[in-house]
C-alpha positions as protocol buffer text, in pm:
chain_id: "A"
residue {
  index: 1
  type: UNK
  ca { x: 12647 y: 73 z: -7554 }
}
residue {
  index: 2
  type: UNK
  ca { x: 12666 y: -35 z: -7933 }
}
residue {
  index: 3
  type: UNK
  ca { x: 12929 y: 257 z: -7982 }
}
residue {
  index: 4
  type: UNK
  ca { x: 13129 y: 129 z: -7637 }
}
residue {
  index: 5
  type: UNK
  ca { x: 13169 y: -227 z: -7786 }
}
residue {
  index: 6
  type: UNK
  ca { x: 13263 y: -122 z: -8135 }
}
residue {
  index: 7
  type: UNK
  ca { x: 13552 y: 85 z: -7970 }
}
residue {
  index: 8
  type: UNK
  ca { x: 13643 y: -154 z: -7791 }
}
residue {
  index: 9
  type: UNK
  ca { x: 13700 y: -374 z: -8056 }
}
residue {
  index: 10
  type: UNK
  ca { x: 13860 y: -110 z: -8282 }
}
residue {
  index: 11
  type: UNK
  ca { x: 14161 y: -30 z: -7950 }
}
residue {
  index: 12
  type: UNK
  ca { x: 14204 y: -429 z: -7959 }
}
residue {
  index: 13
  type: UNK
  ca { x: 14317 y: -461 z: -8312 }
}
residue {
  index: 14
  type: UNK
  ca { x: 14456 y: -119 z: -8270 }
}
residue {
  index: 15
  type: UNK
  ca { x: 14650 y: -263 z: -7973 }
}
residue {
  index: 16
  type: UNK
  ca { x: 14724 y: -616 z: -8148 }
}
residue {
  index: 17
  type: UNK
  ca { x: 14883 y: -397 z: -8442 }
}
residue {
  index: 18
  type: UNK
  ca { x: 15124 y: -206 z: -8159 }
}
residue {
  index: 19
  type: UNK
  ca { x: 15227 y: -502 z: -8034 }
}
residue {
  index: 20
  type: UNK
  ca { x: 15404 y: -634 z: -8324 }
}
residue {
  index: 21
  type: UNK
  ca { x: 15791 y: -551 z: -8462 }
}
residue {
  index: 22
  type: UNK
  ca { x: 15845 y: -524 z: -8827 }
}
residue {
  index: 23
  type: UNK
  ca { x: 16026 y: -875 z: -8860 }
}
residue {
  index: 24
  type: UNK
  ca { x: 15633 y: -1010 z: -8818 }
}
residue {
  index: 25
  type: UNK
  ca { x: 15486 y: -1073 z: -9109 }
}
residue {
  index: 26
  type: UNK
  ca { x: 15100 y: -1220 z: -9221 }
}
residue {
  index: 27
  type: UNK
  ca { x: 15060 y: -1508 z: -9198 }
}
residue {
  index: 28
  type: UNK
  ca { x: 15133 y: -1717 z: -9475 }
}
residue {
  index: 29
  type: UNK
  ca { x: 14987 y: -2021 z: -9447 }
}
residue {
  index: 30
  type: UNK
  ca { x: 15176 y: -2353 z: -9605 }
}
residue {
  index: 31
  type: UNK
  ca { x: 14924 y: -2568 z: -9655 }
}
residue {
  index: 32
  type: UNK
  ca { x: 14502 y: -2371 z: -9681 }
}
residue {
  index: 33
  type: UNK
  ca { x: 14359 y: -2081 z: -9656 }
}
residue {
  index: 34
  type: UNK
  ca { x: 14012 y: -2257 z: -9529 }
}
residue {
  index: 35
  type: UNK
  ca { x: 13859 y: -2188 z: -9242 }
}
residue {
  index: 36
  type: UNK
  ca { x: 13659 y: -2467 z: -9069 }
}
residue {
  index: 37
  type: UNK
  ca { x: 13365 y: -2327 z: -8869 }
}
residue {
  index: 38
  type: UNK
  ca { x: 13400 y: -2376 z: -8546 }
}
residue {
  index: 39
  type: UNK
  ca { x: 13748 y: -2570 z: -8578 }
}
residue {
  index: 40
  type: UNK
  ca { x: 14016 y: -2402 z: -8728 }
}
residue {
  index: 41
  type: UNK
  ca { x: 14169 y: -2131 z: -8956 }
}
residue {
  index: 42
  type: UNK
  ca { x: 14405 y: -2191 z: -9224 }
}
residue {
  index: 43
  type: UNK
  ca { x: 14551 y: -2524 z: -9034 }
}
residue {
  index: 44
  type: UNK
  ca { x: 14533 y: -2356 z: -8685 }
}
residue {
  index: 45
  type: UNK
  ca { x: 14322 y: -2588 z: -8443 }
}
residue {
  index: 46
  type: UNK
  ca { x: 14296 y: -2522 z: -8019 }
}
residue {
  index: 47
  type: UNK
  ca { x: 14502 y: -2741 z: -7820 }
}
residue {
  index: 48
  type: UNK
  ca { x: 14767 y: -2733 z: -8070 }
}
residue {
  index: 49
  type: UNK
  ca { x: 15150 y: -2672 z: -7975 }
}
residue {
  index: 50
  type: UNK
  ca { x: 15229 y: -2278 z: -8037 }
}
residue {
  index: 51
  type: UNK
  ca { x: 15509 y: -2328 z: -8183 }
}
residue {
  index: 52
  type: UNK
  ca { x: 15346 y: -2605 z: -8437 }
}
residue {
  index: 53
  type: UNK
  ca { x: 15048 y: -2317 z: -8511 }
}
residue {
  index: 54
  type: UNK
  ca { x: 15346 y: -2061 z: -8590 }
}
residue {
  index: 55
  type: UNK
  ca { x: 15487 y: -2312 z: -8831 }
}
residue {
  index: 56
  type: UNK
  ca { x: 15107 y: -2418 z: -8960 }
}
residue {
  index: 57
  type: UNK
  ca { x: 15122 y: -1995 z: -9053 }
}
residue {
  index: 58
  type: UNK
  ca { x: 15441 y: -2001 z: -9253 }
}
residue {
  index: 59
  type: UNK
  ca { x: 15684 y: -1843 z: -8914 }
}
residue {
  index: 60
  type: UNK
  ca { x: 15598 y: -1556 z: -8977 }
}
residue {
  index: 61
  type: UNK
  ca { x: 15482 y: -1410 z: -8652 }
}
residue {
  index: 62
  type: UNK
  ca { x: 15609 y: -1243 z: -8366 }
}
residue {
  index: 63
  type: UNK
  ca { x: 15630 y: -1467 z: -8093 }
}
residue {
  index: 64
  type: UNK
  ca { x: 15694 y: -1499 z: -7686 }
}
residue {
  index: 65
  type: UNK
  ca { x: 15731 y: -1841 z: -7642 }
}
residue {
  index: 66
  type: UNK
  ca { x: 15814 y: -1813 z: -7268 }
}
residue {
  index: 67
  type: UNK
  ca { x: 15616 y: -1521 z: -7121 }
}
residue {
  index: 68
  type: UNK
  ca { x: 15310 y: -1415 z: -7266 }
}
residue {
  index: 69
  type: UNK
  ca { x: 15269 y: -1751 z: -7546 }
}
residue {
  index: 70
  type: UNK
  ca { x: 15174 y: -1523 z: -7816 }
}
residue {
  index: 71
  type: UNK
  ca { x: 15263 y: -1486 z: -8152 }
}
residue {
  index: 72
  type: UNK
  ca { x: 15142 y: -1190 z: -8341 }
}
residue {
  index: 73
  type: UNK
  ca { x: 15107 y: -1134 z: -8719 }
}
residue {
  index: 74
  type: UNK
  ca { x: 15127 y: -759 z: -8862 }
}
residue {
  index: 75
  type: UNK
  ca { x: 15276 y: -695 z: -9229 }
}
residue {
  index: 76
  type: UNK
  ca { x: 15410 y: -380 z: -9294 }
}
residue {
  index: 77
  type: UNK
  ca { x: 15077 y: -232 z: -9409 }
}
residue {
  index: 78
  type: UNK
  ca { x: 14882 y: -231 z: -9094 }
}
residue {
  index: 79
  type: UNK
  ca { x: 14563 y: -156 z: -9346 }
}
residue {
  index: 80
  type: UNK
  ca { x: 14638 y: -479 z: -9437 }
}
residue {
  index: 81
  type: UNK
  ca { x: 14490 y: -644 z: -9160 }
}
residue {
  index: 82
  type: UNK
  ca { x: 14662 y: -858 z: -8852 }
}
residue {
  index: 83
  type: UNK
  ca { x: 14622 y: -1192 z: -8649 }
}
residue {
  index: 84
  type: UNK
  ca { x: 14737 y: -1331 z: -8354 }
}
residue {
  index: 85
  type: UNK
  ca { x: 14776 y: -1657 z: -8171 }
}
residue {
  index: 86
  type: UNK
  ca { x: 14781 y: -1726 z: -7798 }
}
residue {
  index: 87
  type: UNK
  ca { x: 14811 y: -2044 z: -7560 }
}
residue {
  index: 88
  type: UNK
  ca { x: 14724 y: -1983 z: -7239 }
}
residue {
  index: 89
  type: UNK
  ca { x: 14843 y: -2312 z: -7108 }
}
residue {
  index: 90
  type: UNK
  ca { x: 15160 y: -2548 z: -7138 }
}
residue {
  index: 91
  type: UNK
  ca { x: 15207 y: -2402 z: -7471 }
}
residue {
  index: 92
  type: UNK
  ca { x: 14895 y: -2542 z: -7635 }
}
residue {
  index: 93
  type: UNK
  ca { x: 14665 y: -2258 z: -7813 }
}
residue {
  index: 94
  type: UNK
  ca { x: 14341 y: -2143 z: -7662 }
}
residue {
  index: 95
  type: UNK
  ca { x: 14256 y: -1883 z: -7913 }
}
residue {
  index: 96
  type: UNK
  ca { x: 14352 y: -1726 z: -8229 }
}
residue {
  index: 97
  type: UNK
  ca { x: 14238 y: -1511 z: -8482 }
}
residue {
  index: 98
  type: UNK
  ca { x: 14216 y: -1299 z: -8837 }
}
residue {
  index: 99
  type: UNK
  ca { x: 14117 y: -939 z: -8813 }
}
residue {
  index: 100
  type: UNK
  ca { x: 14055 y: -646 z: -9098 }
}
residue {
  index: 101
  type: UNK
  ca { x: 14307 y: -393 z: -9137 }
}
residue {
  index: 102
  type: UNK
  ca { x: 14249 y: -22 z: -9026 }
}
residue {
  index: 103
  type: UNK
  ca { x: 14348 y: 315 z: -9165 }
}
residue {
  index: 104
  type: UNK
  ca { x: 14324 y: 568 z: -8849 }
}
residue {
  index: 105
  type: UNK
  ca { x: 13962 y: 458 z: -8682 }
}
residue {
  index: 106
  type: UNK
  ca { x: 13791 y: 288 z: -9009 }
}
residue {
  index: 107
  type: UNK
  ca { x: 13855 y: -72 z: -9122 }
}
residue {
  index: 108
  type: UNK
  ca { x: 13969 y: -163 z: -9479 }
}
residue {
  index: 109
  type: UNK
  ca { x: 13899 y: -488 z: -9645 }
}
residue {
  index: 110
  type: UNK
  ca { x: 14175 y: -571 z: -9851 }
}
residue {
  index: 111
  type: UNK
  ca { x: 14522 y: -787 z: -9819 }
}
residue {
  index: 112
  type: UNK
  ca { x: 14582 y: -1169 z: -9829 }
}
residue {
  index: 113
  type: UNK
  ca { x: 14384 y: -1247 z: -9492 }
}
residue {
  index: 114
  type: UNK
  ca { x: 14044 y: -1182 z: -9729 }
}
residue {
  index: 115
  type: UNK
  ca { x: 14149 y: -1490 z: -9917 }
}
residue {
  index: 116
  type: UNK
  ca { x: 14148 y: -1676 z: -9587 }
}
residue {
  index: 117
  type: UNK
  ca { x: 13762 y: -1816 z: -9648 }
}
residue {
  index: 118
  type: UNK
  ca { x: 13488 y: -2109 z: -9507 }
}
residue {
  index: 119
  type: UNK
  ca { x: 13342 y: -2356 z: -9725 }
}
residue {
  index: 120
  type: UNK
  ca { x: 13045 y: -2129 z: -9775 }
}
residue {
  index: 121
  type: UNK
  ca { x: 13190 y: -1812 z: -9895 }
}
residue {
  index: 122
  type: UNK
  ca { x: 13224 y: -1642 z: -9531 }
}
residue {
  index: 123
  type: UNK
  ca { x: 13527 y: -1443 z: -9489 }
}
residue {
  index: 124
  type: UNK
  ca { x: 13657 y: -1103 z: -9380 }
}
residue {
  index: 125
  type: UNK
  ca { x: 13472 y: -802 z: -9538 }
}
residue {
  index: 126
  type: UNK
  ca { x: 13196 y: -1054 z: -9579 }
}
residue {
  index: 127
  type: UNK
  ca { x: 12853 y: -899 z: -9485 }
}
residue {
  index: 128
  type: UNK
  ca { x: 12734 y: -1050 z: -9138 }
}
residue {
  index: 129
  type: UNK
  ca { x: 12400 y: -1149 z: -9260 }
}
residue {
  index: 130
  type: UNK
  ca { x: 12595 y: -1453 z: -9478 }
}
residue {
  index: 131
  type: UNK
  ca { x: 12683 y: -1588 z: -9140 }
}
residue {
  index: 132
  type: UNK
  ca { x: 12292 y: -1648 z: -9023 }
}
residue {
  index: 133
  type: UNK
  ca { x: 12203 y: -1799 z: -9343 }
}
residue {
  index: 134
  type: UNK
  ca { x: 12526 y: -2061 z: -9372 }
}
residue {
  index: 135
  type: UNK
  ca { x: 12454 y: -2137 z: -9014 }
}
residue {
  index: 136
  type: UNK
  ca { x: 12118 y: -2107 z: -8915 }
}
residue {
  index: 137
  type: UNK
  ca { x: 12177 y: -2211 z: -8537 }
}
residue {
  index: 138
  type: UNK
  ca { x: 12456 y: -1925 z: -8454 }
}
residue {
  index: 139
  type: UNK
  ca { x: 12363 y: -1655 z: -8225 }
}
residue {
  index: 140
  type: UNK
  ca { x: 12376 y: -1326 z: -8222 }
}
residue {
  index: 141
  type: UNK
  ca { x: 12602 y: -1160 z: -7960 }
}
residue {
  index: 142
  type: UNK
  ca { x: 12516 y: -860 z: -7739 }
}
residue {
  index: 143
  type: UNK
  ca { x: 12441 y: -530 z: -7911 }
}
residue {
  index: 144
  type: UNK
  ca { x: 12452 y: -694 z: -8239 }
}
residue {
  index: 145
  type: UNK
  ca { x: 12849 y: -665 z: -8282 }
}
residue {
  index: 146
  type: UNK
  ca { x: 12899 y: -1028 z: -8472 }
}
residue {
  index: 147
  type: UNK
  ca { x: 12783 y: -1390 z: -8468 }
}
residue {
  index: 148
  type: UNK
  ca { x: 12895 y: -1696 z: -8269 }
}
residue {
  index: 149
  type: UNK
  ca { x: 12920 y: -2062 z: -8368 }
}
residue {
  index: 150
  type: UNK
  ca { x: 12945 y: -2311 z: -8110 }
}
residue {
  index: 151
  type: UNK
  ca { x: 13202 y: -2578 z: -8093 }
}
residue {
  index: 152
  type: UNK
  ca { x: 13278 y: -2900 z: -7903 }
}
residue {
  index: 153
  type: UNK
  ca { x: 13282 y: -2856 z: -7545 }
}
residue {
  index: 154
  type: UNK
  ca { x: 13311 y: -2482 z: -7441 }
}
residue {
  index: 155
  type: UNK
  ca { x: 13449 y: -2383 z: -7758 }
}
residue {
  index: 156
  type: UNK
  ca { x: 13337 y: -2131 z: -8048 }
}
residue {
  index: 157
  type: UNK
  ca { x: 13392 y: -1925 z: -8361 }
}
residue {
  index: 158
  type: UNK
  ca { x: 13302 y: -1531 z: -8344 }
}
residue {
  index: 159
  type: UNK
  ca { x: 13240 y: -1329 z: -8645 }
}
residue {
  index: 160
  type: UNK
  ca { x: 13246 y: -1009 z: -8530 }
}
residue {
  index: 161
  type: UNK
  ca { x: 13092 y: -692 z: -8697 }
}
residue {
  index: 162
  type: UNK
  ca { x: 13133 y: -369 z: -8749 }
}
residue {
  index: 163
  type: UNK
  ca { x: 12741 y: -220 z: -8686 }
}
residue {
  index: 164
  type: UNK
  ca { x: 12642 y: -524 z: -8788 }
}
residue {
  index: 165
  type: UNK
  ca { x: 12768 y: -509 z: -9122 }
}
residue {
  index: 166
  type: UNK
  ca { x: 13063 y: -647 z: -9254 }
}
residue {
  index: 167
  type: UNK
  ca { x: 13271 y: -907 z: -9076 }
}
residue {
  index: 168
  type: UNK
  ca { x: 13626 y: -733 z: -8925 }
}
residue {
  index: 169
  type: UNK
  ca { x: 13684 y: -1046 z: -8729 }
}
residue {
  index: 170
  type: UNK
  ca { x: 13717 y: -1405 z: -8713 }
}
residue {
  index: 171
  type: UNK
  ca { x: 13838 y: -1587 z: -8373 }
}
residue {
  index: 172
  type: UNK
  ca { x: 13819 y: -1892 z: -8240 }
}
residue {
  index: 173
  type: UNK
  ca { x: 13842 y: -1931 z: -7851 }
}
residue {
  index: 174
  type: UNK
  ca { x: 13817 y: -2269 z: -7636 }
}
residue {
  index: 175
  type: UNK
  ca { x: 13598 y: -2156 z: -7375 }
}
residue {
  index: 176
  type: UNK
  ca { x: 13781 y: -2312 z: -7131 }
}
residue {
  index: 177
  type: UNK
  ca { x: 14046 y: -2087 z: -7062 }
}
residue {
  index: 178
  type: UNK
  ca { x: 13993 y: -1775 z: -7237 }
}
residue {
  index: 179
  type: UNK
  ca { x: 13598 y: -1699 z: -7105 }
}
């Protein structure tokens, strides 16, 4: 089952990367590179305007405005990681998220979303085990894949893992409409 999950999340940054165009770009963000456990990521907050979150990330993504209310952040390296944004709703986002690079089926840890960090040190590449310690009441997810921090209401902050290891990737989801 371990081996299922870790697929699966390999084809979903493998598919995120697919999705994008080469005018996308990382994101770049304008104002921080924090990231506020279980808030936010670089100025990116749920319920947000889309459009504002693009704009929080430098416009650099790939976005559908009308259809799909994505926008989707690839640089030309795809070993340099990607991230995407989503609003499921009247344009307001539901989740986003930072995720390590890959080079055929392995991740890499380098690029500018590594600098992307929380107040205690946690970031991608990070080993998992940093997560437990800065917050002893997250929980462990199914088949040890990563770590979730709960929010207000519904909402929370994954760190997911690769074996358990090292942290591939960082999301924040409200719960409410994404699951």
């Amino acid at each position: 089952m371990r081996k299922l999950v870790v697929a699966g999340l390999a084809i979903a940054a493998v598919g995120l990367m697919t999705a994008s165009t080469a005018s996308a770009g990382l994101p770049k963000p304008k104002d921080t590179k924090r990231i506020d456990v279980p808030e936010s990521i670089a100025g990116v907050e749920l319920g947000m305007k889309i459009k504002r979150a693009d704009r929080s990330w430098g416009n650099r993504g790939n976005c559908d405005f009308k259809g799909r209310q994505d926008c989707r952040y690839v640089g030309r390296n795809p070993r340099a990681g990607s991230a995407v944004i989503e609003a499921a709703k009247r344009g307001k986002v539901s989740s986003f998220g930072i995720f390590a690079g890959l080079d055929g089926d392995h991740y890499t840890f380098r690029g500018k979303l590594l600098r992307f960090h929380a107040k205690r040190g946690i970031g991608l590449g990070d080993k998992g085990a940093k997560v437990r310690r800065a917050f002893p009441k997250a929980i462990r997810t199914a088949n040890d894949t990563g770590w979730i921090v709960e929010g207000k209401g519904r909402s929370y902050m994954t760190f997911q893992t690769l074996g358990g290891k090292r942290i591939t990737g960082i999301t924040v989801v409200d719960g409410d409409e994404q699951g």
